[in-house]
C-alpha positions as a Markdown table, in Angstrom:
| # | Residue | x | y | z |
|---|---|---|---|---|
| 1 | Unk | -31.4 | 4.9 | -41.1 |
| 2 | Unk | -30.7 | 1.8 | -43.5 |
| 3 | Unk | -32.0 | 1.9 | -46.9 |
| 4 | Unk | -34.0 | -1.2 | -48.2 |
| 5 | Unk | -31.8 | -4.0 | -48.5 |
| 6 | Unk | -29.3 | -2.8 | -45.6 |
| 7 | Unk | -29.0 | -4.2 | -42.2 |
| 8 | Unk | -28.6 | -2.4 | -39.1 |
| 9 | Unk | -26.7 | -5.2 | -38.1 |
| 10 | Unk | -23.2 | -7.0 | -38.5 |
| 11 | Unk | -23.6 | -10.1 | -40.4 |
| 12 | Unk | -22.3 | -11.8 | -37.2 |
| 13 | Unk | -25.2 | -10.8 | -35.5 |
| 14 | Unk | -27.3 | -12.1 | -38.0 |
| 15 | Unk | -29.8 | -15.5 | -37.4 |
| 16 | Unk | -30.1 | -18.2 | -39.8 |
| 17 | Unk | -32.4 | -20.6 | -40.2 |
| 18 | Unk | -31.6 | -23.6 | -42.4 |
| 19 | Unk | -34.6 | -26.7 | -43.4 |
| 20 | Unk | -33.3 | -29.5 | -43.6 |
| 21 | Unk | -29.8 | -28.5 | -41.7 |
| 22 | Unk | -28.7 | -32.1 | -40.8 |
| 23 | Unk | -28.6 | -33.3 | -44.2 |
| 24 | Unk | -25.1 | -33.1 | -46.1 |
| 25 | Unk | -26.0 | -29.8 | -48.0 |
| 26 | Unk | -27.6 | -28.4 | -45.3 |
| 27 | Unk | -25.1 | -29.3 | -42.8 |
| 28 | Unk | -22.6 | -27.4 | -44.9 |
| 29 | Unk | -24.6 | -24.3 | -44.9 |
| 30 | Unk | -24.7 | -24.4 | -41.2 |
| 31 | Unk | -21.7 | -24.7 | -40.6 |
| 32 | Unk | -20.3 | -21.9 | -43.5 |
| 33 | Unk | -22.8 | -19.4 | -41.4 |
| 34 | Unk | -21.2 | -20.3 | -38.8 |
| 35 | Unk | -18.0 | -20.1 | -39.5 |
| 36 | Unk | -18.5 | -16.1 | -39.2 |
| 37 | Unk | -20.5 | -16.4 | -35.8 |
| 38 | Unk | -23.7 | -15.8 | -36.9 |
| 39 | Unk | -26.7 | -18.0 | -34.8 |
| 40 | Unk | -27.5 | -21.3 | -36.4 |
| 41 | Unk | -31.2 | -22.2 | -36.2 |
| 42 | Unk | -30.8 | -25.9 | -37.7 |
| 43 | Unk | -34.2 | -27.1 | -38.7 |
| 44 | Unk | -34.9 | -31.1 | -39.1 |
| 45 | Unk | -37.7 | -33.6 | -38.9 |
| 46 | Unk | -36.5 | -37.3 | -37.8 |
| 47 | Unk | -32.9 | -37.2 | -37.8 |
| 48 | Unk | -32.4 | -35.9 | -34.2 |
| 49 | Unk | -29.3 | -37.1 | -34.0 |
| 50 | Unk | -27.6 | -36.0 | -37.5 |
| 51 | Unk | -28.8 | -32.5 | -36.4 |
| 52 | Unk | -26.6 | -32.9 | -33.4 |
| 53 | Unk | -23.7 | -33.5 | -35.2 |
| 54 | Unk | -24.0 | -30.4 | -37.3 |
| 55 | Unk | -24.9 | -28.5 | -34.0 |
| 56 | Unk | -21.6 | -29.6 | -32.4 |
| 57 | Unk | -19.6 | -29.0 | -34.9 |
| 58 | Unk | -21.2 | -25.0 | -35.4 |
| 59 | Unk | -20.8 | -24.8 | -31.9 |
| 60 | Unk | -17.2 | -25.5 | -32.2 |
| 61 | Unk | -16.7 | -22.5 | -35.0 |
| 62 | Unk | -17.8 | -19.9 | -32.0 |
| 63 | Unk | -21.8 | -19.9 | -33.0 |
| 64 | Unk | -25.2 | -20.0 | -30.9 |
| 65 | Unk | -26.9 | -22.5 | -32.0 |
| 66 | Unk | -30.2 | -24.6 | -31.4 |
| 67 | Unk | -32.2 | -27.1 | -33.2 |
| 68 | Unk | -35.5 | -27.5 | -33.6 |
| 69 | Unk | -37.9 | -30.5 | -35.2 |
| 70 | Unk | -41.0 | -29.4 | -37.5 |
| 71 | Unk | -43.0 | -31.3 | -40.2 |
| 72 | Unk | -42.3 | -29.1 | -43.7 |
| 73 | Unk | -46.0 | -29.6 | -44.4 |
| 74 | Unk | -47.4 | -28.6 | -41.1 |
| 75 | Unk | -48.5 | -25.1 | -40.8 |
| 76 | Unk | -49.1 | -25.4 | -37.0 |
| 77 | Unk | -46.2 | -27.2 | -36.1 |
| 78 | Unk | -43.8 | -24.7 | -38.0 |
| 79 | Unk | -45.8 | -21.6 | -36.5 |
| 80 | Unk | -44.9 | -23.3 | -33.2 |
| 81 | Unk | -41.2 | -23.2 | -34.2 |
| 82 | Unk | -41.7 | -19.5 | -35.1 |
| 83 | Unk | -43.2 | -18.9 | -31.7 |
| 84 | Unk | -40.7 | -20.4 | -30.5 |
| 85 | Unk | -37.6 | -18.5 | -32.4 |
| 86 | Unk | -39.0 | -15.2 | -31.7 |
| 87 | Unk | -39.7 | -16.5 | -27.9 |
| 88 | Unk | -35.8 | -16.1 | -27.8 |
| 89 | Unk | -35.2 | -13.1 | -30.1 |
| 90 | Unk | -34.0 | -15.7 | -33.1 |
| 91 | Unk | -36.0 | -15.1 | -35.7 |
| 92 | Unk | -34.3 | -15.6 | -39.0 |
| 93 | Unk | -32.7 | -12.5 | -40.6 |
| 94 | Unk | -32.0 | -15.6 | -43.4 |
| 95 | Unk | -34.0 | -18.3 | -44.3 |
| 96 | Unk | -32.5 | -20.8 | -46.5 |
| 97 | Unk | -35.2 | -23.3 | -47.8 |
| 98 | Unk | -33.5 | -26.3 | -47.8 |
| 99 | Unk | -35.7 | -29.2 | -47.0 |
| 100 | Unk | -36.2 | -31.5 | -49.5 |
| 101 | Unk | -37.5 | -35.2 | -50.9 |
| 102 | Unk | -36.6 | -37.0 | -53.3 |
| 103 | Unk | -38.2 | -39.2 | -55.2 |
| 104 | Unk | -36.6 | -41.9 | -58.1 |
| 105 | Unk | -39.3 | -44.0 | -60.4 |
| 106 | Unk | -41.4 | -43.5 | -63.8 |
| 107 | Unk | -44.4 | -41.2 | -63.8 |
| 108 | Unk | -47.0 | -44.4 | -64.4 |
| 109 | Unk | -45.6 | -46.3 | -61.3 |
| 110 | Unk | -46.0 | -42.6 | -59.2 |
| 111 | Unk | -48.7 | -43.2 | -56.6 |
| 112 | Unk | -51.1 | -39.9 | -55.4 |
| 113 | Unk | -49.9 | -39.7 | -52.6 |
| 114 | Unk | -45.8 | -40.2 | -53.4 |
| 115 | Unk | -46.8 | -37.3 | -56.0 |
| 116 | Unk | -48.7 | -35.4 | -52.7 |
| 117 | Unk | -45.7 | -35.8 | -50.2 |
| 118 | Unk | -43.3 | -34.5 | -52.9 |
| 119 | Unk | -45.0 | -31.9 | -53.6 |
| 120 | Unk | -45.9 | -31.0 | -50.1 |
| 121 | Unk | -42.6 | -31.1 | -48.5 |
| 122 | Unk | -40.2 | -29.5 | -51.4 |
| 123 | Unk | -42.9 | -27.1 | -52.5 |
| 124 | Unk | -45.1 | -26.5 | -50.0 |
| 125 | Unk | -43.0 | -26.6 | -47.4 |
| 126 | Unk | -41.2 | -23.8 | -48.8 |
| 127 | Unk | -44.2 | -21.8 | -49.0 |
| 128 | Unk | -45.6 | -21.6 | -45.6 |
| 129 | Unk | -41.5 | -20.9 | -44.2 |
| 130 | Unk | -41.4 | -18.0 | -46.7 |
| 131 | Unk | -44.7 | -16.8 | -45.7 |
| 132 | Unk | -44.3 | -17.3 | -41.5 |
| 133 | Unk | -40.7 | -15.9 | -41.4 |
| 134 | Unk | -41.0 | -13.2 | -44.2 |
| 135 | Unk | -42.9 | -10.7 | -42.3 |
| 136 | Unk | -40.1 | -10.2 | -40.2 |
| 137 | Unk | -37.7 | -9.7 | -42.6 |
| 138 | Unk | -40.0 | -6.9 | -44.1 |
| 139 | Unk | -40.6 | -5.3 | -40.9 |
| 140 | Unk | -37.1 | -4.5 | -40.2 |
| 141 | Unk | -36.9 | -4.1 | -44.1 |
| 142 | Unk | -33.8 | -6.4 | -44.8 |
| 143 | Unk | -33.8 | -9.8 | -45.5 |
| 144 | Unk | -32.9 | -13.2 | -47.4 |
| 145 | Unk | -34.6 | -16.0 | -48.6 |
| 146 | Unk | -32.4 | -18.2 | -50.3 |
| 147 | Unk | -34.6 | -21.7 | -51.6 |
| 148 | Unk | -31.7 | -24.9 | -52.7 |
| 149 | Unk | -33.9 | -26.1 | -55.9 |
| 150 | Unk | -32.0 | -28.8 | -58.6 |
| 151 | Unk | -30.8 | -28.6 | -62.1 |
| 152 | Unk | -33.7 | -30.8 | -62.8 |
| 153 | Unk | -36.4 | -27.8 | -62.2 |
| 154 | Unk | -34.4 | -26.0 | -64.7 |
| 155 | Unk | -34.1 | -29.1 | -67.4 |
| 156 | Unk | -36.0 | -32.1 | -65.6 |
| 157 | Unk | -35.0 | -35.8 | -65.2 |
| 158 | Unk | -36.2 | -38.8 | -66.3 |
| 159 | Unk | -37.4 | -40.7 | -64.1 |
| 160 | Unk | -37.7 | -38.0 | -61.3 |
| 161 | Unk | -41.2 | -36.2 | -63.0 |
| 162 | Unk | -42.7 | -35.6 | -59.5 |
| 163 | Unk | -39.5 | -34.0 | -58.1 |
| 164 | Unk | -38.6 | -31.9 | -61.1 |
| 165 | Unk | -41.7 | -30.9 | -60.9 |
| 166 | Unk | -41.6 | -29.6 | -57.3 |
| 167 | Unk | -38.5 | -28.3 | -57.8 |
| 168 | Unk | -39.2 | -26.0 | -60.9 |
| 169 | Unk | -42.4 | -25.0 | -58.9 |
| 170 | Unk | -39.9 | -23.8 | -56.4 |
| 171 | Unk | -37.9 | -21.9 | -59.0 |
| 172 | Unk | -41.3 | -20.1 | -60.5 |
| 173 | Unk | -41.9 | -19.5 | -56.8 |
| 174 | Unk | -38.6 | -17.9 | -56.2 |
| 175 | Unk | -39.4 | -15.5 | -59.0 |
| 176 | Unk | -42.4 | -14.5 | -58.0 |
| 177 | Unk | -41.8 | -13.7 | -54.5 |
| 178 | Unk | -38.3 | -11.8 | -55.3 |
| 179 | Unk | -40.9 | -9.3 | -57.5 |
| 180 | Unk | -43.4 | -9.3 | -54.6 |
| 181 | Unk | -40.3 | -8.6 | -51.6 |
| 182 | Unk | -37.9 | -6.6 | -53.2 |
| 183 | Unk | -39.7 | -3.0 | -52.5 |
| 184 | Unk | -39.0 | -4.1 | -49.1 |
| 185 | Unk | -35.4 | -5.2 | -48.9 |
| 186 | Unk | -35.8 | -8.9 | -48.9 |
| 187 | Unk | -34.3 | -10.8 | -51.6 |
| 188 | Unk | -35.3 | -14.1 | -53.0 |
| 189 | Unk | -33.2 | -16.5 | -54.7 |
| 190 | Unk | -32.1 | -20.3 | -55.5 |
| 191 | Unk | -29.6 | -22.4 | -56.1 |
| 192 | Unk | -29.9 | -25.2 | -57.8 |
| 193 | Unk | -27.2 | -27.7 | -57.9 |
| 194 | Unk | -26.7 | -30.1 | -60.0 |
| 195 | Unk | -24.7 | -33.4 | -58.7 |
| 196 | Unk | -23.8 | -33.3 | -55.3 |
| 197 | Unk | -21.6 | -35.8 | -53.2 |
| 198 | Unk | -24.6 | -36.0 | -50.7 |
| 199 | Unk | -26.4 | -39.5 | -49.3 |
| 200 | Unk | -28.8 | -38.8 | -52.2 |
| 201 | Unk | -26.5 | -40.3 | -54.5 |
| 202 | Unk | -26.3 | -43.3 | -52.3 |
| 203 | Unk | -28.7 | -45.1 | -54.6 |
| 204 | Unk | -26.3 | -45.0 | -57.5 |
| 205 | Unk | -24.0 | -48.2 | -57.8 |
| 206 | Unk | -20.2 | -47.0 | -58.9 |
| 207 | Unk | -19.5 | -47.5 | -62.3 |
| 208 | Unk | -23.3 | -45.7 | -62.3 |
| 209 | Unk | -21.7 | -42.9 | -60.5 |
| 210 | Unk | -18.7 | -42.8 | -63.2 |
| 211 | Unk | -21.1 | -42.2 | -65.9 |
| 212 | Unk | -22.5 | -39.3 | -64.5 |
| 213 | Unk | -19.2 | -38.2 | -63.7 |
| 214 | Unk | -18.1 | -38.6 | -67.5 |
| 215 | Unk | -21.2 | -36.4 | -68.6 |
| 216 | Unk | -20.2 | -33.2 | -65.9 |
| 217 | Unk | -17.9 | -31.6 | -67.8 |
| 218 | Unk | -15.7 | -31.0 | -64.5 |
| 219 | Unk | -15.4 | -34.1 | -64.3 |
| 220 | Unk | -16.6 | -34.3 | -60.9 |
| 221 | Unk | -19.6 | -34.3 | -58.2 |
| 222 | Unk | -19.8 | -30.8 | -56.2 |
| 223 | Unk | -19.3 | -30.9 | -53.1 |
| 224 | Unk | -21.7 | -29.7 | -50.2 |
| 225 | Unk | -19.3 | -26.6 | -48.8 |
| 226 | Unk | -19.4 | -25.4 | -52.6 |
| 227 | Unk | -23.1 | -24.8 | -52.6 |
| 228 | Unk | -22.7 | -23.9 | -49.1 |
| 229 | Unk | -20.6 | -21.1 | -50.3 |
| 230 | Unk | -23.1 | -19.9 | -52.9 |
| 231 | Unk | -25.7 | -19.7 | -50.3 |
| 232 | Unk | -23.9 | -18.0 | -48.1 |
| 233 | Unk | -22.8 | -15.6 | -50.7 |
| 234 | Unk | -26.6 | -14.6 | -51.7 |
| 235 | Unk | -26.7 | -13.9 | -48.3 |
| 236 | Unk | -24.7 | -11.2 | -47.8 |
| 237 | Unk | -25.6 | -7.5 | -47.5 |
| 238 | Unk | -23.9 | -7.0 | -50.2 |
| 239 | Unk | -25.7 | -9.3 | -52.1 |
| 240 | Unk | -28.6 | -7.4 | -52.0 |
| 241 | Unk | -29.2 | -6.2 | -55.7 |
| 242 | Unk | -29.6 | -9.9 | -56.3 |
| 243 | Unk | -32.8 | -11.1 | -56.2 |
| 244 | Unk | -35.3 | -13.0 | -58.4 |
| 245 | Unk | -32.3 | -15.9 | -59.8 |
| 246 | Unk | -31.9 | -19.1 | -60.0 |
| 247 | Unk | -28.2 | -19.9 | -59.6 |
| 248 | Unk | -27.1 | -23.4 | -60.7 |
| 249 | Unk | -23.6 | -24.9 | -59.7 |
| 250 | Unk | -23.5 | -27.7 | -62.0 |
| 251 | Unk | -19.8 | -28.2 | -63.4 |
| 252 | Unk | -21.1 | -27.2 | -67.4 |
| 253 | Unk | -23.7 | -30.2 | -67.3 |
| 254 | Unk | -26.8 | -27.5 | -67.8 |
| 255 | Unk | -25.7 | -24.6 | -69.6 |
């Protein structure tokens, strides 16, 4: 019989479901999962096609894999996807809690509701996934939730209030629930990144993207199979006296 914190199964047997998996990070997780076989669950809301491409290319390393479309902030909708998953006995063993929005602007220009939908998809959204797919995980007494956060809930931004806010909410969050879980062989962790070659930088003009460069003391942007390898190393079985961290691959910028 496992102890808390082992699985019965081989990781390639293993089901992972990654928010937000056709976005450049989260395409990278995808595809590092399934680079060992395991089944890819890529979660995304609009981009039906970018979720494609990631499938394709999983599909190409030897994994199952499906996609399916949710709203983060949508309790029925993502129970729906749960039905669903467990309809086809893929239920997440992992649950990375990758979704995310950003937001750029000074706190007196934030409108309620920018401040609402923030909050709601980076935050909130990463509540109701932990608390639909974690039951699962503590039934069978093994489990990993693994939440992508930001430097910026560790130090916050200028200029990104509502979004560091969200994001240290989900590092307080990850905390919390790693306390609540770990009796039962889940473990709860983040990662927060700092700057990432993702289209989220696509706002930033180049000589803008050289000064950020000159403050990382790499010397560089990360890229998105580094924090895919991070994510995938919290999720390991032997990962599992892990639990309760916030990780953040950041080149020295936030010590």
């Amino acid at each position: 019989m496992a102890l808390p914190g082992e699985s019965s199964k081989p990781i390639g047997e293993m089901t992972v479901l990654i928010t937000g998996g056709s976005g450049g990070i989260g395409g990278a997780i995808a595809e590092r999962f399934a680079s060992v076989g395991m089944n890819i669950v890529i979660h995304y809301m609009h981009s039906h096609e970018a979720a494609n491409d990631v499938a394709r290319r999983c599909l190409a390393l030897g994994a199952k894999v499906m996609t399916v479309a949710a709203d983060m902030k949508d309790r029925s909708q993502l129970l729906r996807m749960a039905e669903r998953l467990e309809s086809i006995g893929m239920l997440p063993d992992i649950l990375v809690n990758n979704a995310g929005k950003a937001h750029y602007g000074m706190l007196a220009d934030v409108t309620e509701e920018e401040w609402d939908e923030v909050m709601a998809v980076n935050l909130k959204g990463t509540f109701l996934c932990s608390q639909i797919f974690m039951p699962y995980m503590i039934s069978q007494r093994y489990g990993r939730i693994i939440n992508v956060s930001s430097v910026w809930g560790i130090s916050g931004a200028s200029c990104e209030v509502a979004y560091s806010a969200s994001k240290g909410g989900v590092n307080a969050f990850t905390k919390a629930l790693a306390k609540e879980l770990a009796p039962s062989g889940v473990t709860v962790n983040a990662v927060a990144p700092g700057a990432v070659n993702t289209a989220m930088l696509n706002n930033l003009q180049e000589d803008e993207l050289r000064m950020l460069e000159d403050e990382i003391p790499a010397g560089r942007l990360a890229s998105p199979e580094e924090v895919a390898s991070l994510v995938y190393f919290l999720a390991l079985p032997e990962s599992g006296y892990i639990t309760g961290q916030v990780i953040s691959p950041n080149g020295g910028w936030i010590t």
